[in-house]
Structures are given as C-alpha cells and as structure tokens.
C-alpha positions in Angstrom: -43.1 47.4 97.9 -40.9 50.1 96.6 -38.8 50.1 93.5 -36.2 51.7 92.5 -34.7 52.9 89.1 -31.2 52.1 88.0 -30.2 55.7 87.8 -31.3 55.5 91.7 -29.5 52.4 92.0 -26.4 54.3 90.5 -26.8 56.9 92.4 -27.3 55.0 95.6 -24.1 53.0 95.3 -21.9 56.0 94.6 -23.4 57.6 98.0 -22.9 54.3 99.6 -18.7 54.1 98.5 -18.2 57.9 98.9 -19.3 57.4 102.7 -17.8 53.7 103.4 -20.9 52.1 104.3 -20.6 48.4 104.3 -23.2 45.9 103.3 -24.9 45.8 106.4 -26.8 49.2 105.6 -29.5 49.7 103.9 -31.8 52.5 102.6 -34.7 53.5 105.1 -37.5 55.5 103.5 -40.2 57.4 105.5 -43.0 59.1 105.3 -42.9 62.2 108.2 -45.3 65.0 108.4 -44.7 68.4 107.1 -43.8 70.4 103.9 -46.4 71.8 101.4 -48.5 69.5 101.3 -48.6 67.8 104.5 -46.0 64.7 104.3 -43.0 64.7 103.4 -40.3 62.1 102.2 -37.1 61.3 104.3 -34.1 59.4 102.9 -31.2 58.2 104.9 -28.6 55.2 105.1 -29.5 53.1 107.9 -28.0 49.4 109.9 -30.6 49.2 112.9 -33.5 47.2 112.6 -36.8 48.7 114.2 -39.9 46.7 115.3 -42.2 46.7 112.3 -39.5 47.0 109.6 -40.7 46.1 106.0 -37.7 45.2 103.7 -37.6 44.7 100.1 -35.0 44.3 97.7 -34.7 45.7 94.2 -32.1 46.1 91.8 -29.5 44.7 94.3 -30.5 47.6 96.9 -32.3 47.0 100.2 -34.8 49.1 101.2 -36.7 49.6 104.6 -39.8 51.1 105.7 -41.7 51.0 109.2 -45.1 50.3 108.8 -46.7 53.6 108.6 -44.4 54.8 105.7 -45.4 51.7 104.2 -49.5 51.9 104.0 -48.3 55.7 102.1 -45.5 54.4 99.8 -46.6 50.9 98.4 -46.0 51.1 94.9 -43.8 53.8 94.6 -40.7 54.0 92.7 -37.8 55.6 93.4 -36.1 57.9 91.0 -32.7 59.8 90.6 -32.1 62.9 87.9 -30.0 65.4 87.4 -32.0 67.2 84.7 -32.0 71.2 84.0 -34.5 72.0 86.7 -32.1 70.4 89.5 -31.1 67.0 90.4 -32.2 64.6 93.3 -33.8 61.6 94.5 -37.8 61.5 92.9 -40.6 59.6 94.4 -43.6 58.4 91.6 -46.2 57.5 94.3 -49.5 56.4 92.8 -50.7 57.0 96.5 -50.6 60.6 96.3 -53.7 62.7 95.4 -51.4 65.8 95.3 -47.4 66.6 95.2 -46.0 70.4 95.6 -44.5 71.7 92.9 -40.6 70.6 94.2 -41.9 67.1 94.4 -40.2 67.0 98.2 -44.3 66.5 99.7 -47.3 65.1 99.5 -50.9 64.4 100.5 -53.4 61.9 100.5 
C-alpha cells in the first residue's frame, strides 16, 4: 500500500483541477528502470485499467500500481514540498537500500 501526505494530497488536487480531470482518474505510480541508481519513479494521471492493477485509496486520492511497482513501493509514502532546495513530489520508501542524491532513483 502507498500513502500519501496531505501536502501531496494538496498538491494532487490542484494538478487534478488545473488540467480538468474528472473523477474517473486516478494516480498511477511505477517503478521503471533507469536513473542513478537503477529505478526510477514515474508519476502520471491515469483512467485505464491494466491487468494486474493494485488500487488503494488514501486521503480521498486513488492510487494505482501494476504488480511489479508494487513488490518495490509497499510502504511508501508519498510526499510534496516546495522547500529551498526545490520543490516536487518525494517518495519515503522503506524498500530502498539506496536513493541518489535528487531523490528521483533508487535501488534495492
């Protein structure tokens, strides 16, 4: 399961308004290889449903994964800041065994 925090949940709505998505989308996480330290996080509004799909629900957000994001991201929670050293969308996975220093990948 992924959570999110309300500053992502913030965040996430105002995205969702700004581009007139409707209920029936949701936010699809996944795990894809590349970056610094091998995998890498992807982040997109989605409607279609895939075979395999995992949803959740937290904070009043839906959230998918396919099965192979979801054996690297159970756990995590989803973050949004917009501190001094840049703003964005933060994962806190307790799977990773490393992150590079931007925080965009990760290894296991």
């Amino acid at each position: 399961m992924i959570t999110i925090t309300e500053n992502a949940k913030n965040r996430i709505h105002h995205l969702m308004e700004k581009e007139n998505y409707d209920s029936s989308y949701f936010v699809r996480v996944s795990v894809e290889s590349g970056g610094c330290s091998g995998l890498s996080y992807n982040l997109k509004f989605d409607n279609e449903d895939r075979e395999g799909d995992q949803y959740f629900e937290d904070k009043g957000i839906k959230i998918c994964l396919d099965i192979k994001s979801f054996l690297y991201l159970s756990g995590t929670e989803l973050d949004y800041t917009e501190g001094l050293s840049g703003k964005g969308f933060e994962f806190q996975n307790p799977n990773a065994s490393r992150t590079c220093a931007c925080g965009d990948s990760f290894a296991v």
